[in-house]
LUMSENU-616426 format. One line per 3 residues: number of its first residue (from 0); for each residue x, y, z of C-alpha. Coordinates in Angstrom, 1 decimal, always signed. Layout:
<atoms>
NUM) X/Y/Z ~ ...
</atoms>
This chain:
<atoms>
0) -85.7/+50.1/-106.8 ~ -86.1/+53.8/-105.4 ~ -88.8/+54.4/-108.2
3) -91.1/+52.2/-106.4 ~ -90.9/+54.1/-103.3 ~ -93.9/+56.5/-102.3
6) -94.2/+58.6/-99.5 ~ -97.7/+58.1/-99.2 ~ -98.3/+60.8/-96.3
9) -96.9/+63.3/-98.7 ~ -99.0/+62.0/-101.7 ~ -101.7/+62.2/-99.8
12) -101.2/+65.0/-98.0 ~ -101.7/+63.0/-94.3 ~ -102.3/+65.1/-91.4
15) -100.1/+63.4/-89.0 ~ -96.5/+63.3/-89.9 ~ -94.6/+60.7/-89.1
18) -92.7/+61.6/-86.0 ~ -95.0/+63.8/-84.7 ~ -96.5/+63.0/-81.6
21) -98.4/+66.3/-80.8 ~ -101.9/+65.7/-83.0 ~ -101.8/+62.1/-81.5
24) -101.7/+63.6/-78.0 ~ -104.2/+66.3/-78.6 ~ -106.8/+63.5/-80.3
27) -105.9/+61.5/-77.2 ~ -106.9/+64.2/-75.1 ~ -110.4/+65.1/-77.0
30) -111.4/+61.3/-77.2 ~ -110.8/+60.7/-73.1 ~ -112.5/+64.1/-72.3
33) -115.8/+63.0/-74.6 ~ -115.5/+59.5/-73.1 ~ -115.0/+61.1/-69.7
36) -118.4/+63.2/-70.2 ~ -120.5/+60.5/-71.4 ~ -119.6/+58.5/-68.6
39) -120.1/+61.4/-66.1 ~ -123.1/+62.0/-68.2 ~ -124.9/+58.5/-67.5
42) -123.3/+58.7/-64.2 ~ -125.6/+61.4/-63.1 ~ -128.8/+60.7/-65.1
45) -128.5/+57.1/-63.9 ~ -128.3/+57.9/-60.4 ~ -131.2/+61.0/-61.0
48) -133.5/+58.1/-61.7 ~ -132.5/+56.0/-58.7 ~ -132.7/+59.0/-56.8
51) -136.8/+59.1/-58.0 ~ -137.4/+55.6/-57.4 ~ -136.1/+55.6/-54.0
54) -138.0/+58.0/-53.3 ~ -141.1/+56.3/-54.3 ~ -140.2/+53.2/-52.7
57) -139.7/+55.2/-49.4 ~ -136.2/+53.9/-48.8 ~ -133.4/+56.1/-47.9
60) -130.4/+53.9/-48.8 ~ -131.6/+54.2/-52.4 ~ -131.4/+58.1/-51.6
63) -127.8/+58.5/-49.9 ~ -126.6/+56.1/-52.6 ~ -128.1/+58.4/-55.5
66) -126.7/+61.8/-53.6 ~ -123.6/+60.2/-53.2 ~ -122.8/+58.9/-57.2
69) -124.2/+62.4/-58.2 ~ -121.8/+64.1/-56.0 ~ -118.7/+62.0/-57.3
72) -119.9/+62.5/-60.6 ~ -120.0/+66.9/-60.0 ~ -116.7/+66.2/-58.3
75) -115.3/+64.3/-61.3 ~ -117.1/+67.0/-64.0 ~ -114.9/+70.0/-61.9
78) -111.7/+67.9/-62.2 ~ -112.2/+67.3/-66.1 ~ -113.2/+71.3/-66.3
81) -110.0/+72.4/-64.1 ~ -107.8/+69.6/-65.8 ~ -109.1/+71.3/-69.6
84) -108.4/+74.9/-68.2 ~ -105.1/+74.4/-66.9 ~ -103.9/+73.1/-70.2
87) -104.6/+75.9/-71.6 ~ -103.1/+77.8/-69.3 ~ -100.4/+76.1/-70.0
90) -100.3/+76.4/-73.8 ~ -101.1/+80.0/-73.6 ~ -97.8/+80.6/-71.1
93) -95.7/+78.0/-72.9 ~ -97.2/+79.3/-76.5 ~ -97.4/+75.6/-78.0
96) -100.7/+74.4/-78.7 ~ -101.5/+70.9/-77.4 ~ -105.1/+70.5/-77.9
99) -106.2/+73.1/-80.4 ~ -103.1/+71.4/-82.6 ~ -105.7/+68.7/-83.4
102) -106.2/+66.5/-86.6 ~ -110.2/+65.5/-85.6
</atoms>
C-alpha cells in the first residue's frame, strides 16, 4: 500500500512546500499591492476626468469632489509606498526575506 504513495510536490518539484507559509505570504503581498495600484490607478484617472468635465460644466462641486478622490488616492499611493519600504526595512534588519522569497 506504501508503493502507491507519491509525493507529488517532490515529483514535481512544487515551489511551495507544504508547511511553508512564507511564499504564500509574499504572493499575498504582491497580488494586494498590484490590486491596491490598479485601484489607486482608476481612482485617480477616474476622478482626472471628472475633474475636466466639471470644469466644462462650470460647477465647482464636480471640482472639490475630483480634488478630493485624487487627494485620497496620493494619500493611499504614499501608504502602499511607506507600507512596501518598511518591509524591507524590516527584512533587511531581521535578514529573512518576506517578499523577495516569492514563487510568482
Amino acid at each position: 500500500m506504501q508503493k502507491l504513495a507519491v509525493d507529488i510536490g517532490a515529483e514535481y518539484h512544487a515551489p511551495i512546500v507544504s508547511g511553508e507559509t512564507g511564499p504564500i505570504i509574499a504572493n499575498l503581498i504582491i497580488v494586494v499591492y498590484t490590486i491596491a495600484g490598479v485601484i489607486i490607478l482608476f481612482a485617480i484617472v477616474s476622478a482626472g476626468f471628472n475633474m475636466v468635465k466639471g470644469a466644462g460644466n462650470n460647477s465647482p462641486d464636480d471640482m472639490a469632489k475630483s480634488k478630493k478622490t485624487i487627494t485620497f488616492a496620493l494619500i493611499g499611493f504614499f501608504v502602499m509606498f511607506m507600507s512596501y519600504w518598511i518591509i524591507q526595512y524590516i527584512e533587511f534588519i531581521s535578514g529573512s526575506e518576506f517578499i523577495t522569497n516569492s514563487v510568482i
